[in-house]
Steps between C-alpha positions, in 0.01 A plus 500: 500500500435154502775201501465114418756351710618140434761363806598129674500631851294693733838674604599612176168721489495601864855622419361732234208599715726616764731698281219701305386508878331871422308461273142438580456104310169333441546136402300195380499151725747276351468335227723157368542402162747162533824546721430893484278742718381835308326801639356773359654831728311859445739791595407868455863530364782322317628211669893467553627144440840418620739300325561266797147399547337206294213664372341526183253770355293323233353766435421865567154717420530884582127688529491624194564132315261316271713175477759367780871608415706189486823544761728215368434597130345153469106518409267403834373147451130375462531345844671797686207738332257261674698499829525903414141534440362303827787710715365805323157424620592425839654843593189651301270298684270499124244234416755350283662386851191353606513300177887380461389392862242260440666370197790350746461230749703433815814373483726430808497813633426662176239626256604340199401595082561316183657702260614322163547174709759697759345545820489850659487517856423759719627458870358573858844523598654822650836675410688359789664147523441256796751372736402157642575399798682172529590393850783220435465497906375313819346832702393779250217652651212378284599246318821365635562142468284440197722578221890377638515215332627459149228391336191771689724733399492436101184417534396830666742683286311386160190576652535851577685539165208376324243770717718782406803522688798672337729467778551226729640623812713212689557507841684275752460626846210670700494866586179410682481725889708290655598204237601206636863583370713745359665286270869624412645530125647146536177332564311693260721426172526091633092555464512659150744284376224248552214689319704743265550240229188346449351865497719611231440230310115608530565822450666442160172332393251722650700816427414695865750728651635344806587706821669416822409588812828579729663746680798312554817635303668190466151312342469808253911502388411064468254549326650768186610184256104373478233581287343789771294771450428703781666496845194588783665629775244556813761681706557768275888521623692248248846681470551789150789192393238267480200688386733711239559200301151399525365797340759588219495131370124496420344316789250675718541587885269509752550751810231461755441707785483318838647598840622136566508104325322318626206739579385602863155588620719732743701687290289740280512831364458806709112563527542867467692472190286493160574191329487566172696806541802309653456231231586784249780621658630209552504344138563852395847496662546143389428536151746836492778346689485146259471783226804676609711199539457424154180194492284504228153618683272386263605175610384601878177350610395686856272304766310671758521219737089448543523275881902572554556756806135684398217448794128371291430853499791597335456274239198600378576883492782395294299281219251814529763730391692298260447656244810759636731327423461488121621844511903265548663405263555181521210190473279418844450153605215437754562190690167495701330147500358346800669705735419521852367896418203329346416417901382850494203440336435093529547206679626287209779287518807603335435206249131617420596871472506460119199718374604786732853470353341484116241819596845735623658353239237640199449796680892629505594308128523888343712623783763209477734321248484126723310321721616242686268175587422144611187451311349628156201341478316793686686707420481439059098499620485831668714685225250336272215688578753842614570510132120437380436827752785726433536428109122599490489841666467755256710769690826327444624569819570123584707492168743822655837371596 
């Protein structure tokens, strides 16, 4: 059975994804036509599709179809045929893929076709969205003191926007090993107050999601009147009367696993415990307790806590065997870039750590829902030429979800 989806966000179809989570799914790479992504999904069986997620089927073609079946009762359009067609060809890997191919050119980030004077685009992006990193602060580990002033900050903010970014992830105090300061909830709303504005104002233009980094109560109950998305809480401990409301109003809240804020070299995880195991656990019984107390769980996004209270060696077992934690159900965010586990295997700089962080990053986008980083450049580079690989195999297997 084969499905023409047509969606605005990455979530909407990682939503869908996740609740027809049994089914074994082939899909096409992404493909844009204006404001809208489309991608062509091929499931052995009927696909459920939830009222409460913003998906639409354009169309549907069982095996033993000549024509497509139209799913909104509306006939397919000359441009979605040609979208259809070149999507077609990609999970077939036919000659005719070779050919819609070399009839595109590149297009920031994109292969792009003119159809009817409408151009179709098909994208090297992946299914998850990017959280970048902006450090409104004087210490952060890489790149503090570069973007904590007003006008770096936009700046920085439009640039990563315009690389990709979906989510810009605001933070005003280190949680470096051994920041500086531990700033308290006082200090760190007196510090929004002076960025918040000016980044809404943004926001309403560039139309990113914007999500605060805090772990304070007293910054996330300030903050419930403004124009916030997603509330990134690196200490995993915010209180059920805080992180009820969160959920259950629509925003997003992010529980990461760490053993203390800021992070220490000295307190790490048992070395005879396996990581990945305890990571389970441990958002299983957070996800089931948040469920039980009545939060909407689909609005849960889990973080394994890549560099927080996990020795280098730790951290890699875990990105190894990240893909375990799929099995949740909730969405994974993996907040890995330039950390110091990276030391393991170079001598680079936490500021020039960037094409390791892009090279995990490709590697795990199937296993995860988010990734969390400071730079796209590499990163939009190196899932470039993933996609050229994987989308090319004629096994499929990079295609399984």
């Amino acid at each position: 059975m084969n499905y023409l989806i047509k969606f605005a966000t990455k979530r909407d179809l990682r939503l869908l994804l996740r609740y027809n989570y049994k089914q074994k799914i082939i899909h096409s790479s992404l493909y844009k036509i204006a404001d809208f992504y489309y991608i062509l999904l091929q499931a052995n069986t009927s696909l459920h599709f939830p009222q409460n997620i913003n998906v639409q089927p354009i169309y549907t073609v069982k095996p033993d179809d000549v024509i497509p079946r139209s799913a909104t009762g509306l006939p397919i359009t000359p441009v979605e045929e040609y979208l259809l067609n070149w999507a077609q060809s990609e999970i077939l890997q036919s000659v005719n893929y070779i050919k819609f191919e070399q009839n595109s050119i590149l297009s920031d980030n994109k292969r792009c076709s003119d159809c009817f004077g409408i151009a179709v685009y098909r994208c090297f992006e992946s299914l998850v969205d990017v959280f970048a990193v902006l450090n409104y602060t004087p210490d952060s580990f890489s790149d503090g003191g570069k973007f904590n002033k007003v006008d770096s900050a936009l700046v920085q903010i439009e640039r990563l926007c315009h690389m990709g970014a979906s989510i810009i992830d605001l933070g005003v105090q280190s949680t470096r090993p051994m920041a500086n300061k531990v700033l308290d909830a006082g200090d760190e709303i007196k510090i929004l107050k002076e960025i918040l504005p000016n980044i809404l104002e943004l926001k309403s233009k560039l139309k990113f999601e914007l999500s605060i980094d805090t772990y304070h109560s007293e910054t996330v109950l300030w903050l419930a009147d403004f124009a916030i998305d997603i509330i990134n809480d690196v200490s995993g401990s915010l209180s059920l009367d805080v992180v009820k409301p969160i959920l259950n109003s629509g925003k997003r809240y992010v529980a990461m696993h760490s053993l203390c804020i800021p992070a220490n070299s000295k307190m790490v995880m048992d070395e005879n415990i396996n990581p990945i195991d305890h990571l389970y656990t441990w958002m299983t019984n957070k996800t089931e307790a948040l469920a039980n107390a009545g939060c909407e769980v689909s609005n849960l996004i889990l973080d394994p806590g890549i560099g927080f209270g996990l020795t280098a060696a730790q951290s890699w077992f875990v990105i190894r065997h990240i893909a375990k934690l799929r099995e949740l159900p909730c969405e994974i965010l993996a907040g890995h870039s330039r950390k110091f586990f990276f030391s393991h295997i170079t001598a680079e700089i936490a500021s020039d750590r960037d094409l390791e962080t892009a090279i995990v990053a490709a590697n795990i986008l199937p296993d995860v829902d988010y990734v969390r980083l400071h730079e796209l450049e590499l990163f939009n580079r190196t899932n470039s030429v993933f996609n050229q690989i994987c989308h090319s195999r004629a096994d499929g297997n990079p295609f399984l979800l």
